[in-house]
N, C-alpha and C positions, 0 to 999 in steps of 0.2 A: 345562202343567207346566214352569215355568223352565228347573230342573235336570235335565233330563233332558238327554242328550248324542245326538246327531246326527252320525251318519256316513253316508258313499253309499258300495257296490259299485258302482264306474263298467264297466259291460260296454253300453253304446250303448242299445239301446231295452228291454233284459234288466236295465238299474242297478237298484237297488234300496236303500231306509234301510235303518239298521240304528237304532234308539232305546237307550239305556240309561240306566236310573236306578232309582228307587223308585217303585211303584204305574204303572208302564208296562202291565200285565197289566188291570187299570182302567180307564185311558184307550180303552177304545173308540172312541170316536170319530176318536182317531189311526191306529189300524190297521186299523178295519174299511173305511174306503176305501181300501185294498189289495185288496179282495174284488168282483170284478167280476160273481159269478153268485149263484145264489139255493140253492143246492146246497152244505152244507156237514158235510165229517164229521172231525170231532174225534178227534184220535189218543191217548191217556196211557195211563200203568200203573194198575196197584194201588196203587201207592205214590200218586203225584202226583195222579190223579184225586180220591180223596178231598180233599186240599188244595186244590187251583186249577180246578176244574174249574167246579164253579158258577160262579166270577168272570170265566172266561172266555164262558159262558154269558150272562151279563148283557148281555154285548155281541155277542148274537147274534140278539134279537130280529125277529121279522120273517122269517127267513129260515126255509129248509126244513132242516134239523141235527141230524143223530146224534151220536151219541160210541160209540166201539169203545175196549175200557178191553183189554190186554192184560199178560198174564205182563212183570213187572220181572226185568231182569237180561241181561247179554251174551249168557248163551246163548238167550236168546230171539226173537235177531236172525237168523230163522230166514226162505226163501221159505215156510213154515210159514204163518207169522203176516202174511210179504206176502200171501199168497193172503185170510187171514181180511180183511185192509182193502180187496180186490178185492169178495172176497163183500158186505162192507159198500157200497161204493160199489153194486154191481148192485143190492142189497135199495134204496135208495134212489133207484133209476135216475135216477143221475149222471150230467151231461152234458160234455160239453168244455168248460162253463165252470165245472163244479164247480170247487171248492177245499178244499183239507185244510189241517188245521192239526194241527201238533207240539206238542203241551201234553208233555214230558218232557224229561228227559236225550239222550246222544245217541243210543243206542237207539231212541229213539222216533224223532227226527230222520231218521236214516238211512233205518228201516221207512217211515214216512210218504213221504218225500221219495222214496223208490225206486217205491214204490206208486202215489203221483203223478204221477211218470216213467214209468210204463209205462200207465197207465189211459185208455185213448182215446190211444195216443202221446204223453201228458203234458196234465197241469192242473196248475192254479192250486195252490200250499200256500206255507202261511206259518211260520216258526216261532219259539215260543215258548219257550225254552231256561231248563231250571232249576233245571241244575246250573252249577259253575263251568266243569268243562269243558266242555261244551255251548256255553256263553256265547261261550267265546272261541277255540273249536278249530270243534266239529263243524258249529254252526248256520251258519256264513260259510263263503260259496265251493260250492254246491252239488253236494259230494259226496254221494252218495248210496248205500247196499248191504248186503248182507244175508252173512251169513258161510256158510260152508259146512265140512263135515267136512276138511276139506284145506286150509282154511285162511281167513287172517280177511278181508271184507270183496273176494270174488273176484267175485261177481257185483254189478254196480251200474251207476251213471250217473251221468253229470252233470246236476244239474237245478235251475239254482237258486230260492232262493223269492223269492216276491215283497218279503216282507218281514221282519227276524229282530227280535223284541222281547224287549228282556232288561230284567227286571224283578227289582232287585238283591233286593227284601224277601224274593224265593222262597229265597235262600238264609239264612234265618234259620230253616229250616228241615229242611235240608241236615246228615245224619249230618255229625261231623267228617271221617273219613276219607277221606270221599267229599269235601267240602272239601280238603282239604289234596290229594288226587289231581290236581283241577282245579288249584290252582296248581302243579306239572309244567309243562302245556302256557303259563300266563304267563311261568314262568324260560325256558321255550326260545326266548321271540320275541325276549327279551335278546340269550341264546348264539348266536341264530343270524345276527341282522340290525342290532343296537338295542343297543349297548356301553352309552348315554347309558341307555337303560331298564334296564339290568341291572343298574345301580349304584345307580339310583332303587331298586329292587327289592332289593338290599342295604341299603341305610338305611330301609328299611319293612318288611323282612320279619315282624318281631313287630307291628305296625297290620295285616297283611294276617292273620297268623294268627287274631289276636283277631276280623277281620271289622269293622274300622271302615269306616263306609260311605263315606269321603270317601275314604279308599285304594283300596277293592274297586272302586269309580267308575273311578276314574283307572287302575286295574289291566287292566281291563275295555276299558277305551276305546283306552289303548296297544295291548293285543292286537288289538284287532278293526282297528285304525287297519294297524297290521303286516300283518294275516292279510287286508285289505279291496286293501292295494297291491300284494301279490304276485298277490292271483286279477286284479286289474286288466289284470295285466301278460303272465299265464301261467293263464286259466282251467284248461285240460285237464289241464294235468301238460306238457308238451312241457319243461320245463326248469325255471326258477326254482322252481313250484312244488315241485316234489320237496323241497326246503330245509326246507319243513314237515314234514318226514316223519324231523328229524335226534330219534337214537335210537330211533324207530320202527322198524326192521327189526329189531331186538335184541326190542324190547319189546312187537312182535307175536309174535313165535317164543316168549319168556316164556309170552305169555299162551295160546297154541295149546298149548303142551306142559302146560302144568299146567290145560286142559281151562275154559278162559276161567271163571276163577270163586275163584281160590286170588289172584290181584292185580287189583288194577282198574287200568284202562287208562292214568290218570295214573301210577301207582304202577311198572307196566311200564316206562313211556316215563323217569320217571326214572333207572331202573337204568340203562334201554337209551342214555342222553344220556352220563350218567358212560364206559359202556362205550366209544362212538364217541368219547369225548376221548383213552379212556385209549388207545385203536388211534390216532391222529393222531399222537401224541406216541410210541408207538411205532414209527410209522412215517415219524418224524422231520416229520411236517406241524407239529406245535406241540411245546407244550411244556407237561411237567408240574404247571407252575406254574397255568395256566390250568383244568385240569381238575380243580385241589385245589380251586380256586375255584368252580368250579360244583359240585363235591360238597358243599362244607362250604355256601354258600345252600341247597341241597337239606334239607342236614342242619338247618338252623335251622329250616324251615317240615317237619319230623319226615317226611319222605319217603325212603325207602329207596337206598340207593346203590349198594348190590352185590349181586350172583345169591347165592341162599339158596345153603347148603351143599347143596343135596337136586338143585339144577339140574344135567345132564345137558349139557357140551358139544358133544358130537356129535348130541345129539339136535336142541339148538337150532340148529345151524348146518342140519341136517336143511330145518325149518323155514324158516332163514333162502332158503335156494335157492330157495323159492316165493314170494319177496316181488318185487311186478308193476314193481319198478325195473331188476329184473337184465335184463342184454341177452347175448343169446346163453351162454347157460347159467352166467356168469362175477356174482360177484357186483359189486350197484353199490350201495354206501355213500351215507350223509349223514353227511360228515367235519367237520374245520374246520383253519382256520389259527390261532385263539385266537378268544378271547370275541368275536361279533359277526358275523365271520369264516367261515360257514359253505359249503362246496363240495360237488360233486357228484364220488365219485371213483370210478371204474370198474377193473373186474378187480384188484377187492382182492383179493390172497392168504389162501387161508381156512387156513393152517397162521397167519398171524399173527392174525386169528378168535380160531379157538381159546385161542393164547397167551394172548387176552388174557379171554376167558370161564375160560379154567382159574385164571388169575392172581386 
């Protein structure tokens, strides 16, 4: 398949492609030599199972292969449902060369990949990502984990996959909302690393809403190109990576208080990006010009910009104090200097927090 695009996660004998294009979900033949044992169990929802699952089937021939279809939706990112793809892996006495494969969102991604991670001390899993955010946020960089009542995404691993397949045609299938979520995490690789792509992404943002395929490509590809250098550079977190996580502290505490289910986690991250410009520039790091900017791109591809009236400041900061950046009980930010510009800035003052959550 010509058009398909090709990237590598360079981590030494753990590298791994990344494929993207149309009918990559198809192409067997390209990803099932990723698969090094005979033992394979298929991760999806309710949702996407009925849709892709057969197709992924196709190209599974020959091997020994279940599928475990689970509950769709955030709060389902439960050690609940890690335990159910344990039991699944034993019902099929899976071996350390087993391999799982993520047929969903990042939900699935996470569950799988964390399951993966802990099953015989880690196997083999692949993932198939298919939603937007998925694409270009959760499936690269093997994060991995499962949330807990106290907050989001506390228990997990690092564990990358073998190999991540994005297959653009799954999203002609893709709710709007859930759509336009997923591009959130594209605008941030702009704000946070990628001025040249931001701008790109400003003279495209109506080709990217409509879902033209030669944009959503090239959308896709910058991301993962962005999200594939930094894990090269800072697998674990020890630094750069954190940069990924800019508006995320905001837009996890969002989504813990209003009971993971009232915004979806693109939708979050947007508030939460606007939030962290609008603290920089009050705390003299930039300037408000730059974060009108990345409100009003926000606002073209109909993604939300400010905390509902109904949100609680004291409660999100609450939240915010159990996000696993802070160092010694002080809060640690993902700030910026302006568009592109993004920093790591420690013991931010949480009366200016607030300010800027009440504002």
């Amino acid at each position: 398949m010509s058009d398909v695009r090709h990237l590598d996660v360079v981590l030494g004998e753990r590298s791994y492609p990344i494929w993207i294009g149309p009918g990559t979900l198809d192409d067997s033949p390209r990803w099932r030599a990723r698969l090094r044992g005979r033992h394979v169990l298929v991760v999806s929802n309710e949702t996407v199972a009925p849709l892709y699952l057969k197709a992924l089937a196709a190209g599974l021939d020959g091997l020994a292969w279940k599928s475990l279809v689970l509950p769709d939706g955030e709060q389902h990112k439960t050690l609940g449902n890690a335990e159910r793809i344990f039991d699944a892996l034993g019902a099929m006495k899976a071996n350390r060369d087993a391999c799982v494969l993520a047929l969903g969102g990042g939900v699935i991604g996470d569950l799988a990949g964390f399951a993966a991670a802990c099953w015989m001390r880690g196997v083999d899993f692949l993932q198939f990502p298919t939603t937007l955010l998925a694409m270009v946020d959760s499936s690269v960089g093997g994060k991995t984990g499962v949330n807990l009542s106290t907050g989001k995404n506390l228990v997990g691993a690092f564990h990358q996959p073998r190999a991540v397949v994005i297959d653009t045609h799954t999203l002609r299938t893709l709710p709007v909302r859930e759509f336009r979520a997923g591009l959130a995490e594209v605008v941030k690789y702009g704000a946070i690393n990628d001025l040249a792509f931001f701008e790109w992404l400003e003279g495209h943002a109506e080709a990217l809403d409509a879902r033209d395929d030669a944009a959503l490509v090239e959308a896709i590809t910058a991301s993962c190109r962005n999200k594939a250098g930094v894990v090269a550079r800072d697998e674990t977190e020890q630094g750069e990576r954190a940069l990924l996580n800019f508006g995320h502290t905001f837009g996890h505490a969002l989504e813990a208080a209003s009971g993971y289910g009232t915004f979806l986690h693109g939708e979050a991250v947007a508030i939460g990006m606007v939030l962290a410009a609008q603290l920089s520039a009050r705390l003299g790091r930039a300037t408000d010009v730059d974060a009108l900017r990345l409100a009003h791109l926000l606002n073209r591809l109909s993604l939300p910009t400010s905390l509902p009236d109904s949100a609680n400041p004291a409660q999100l900061l609450e939240w915010m104090r159990l996000d696993k950046k802070n160092l010694s009980g002080r809060l640690r930010l993902i700030l910026w200097r302006g568009l592109g510009q993004a920093e790591i800035v420690g013991d931010v003052a949480e009366d200016a927090v607030l300010d800027v959550m009440r504002g």
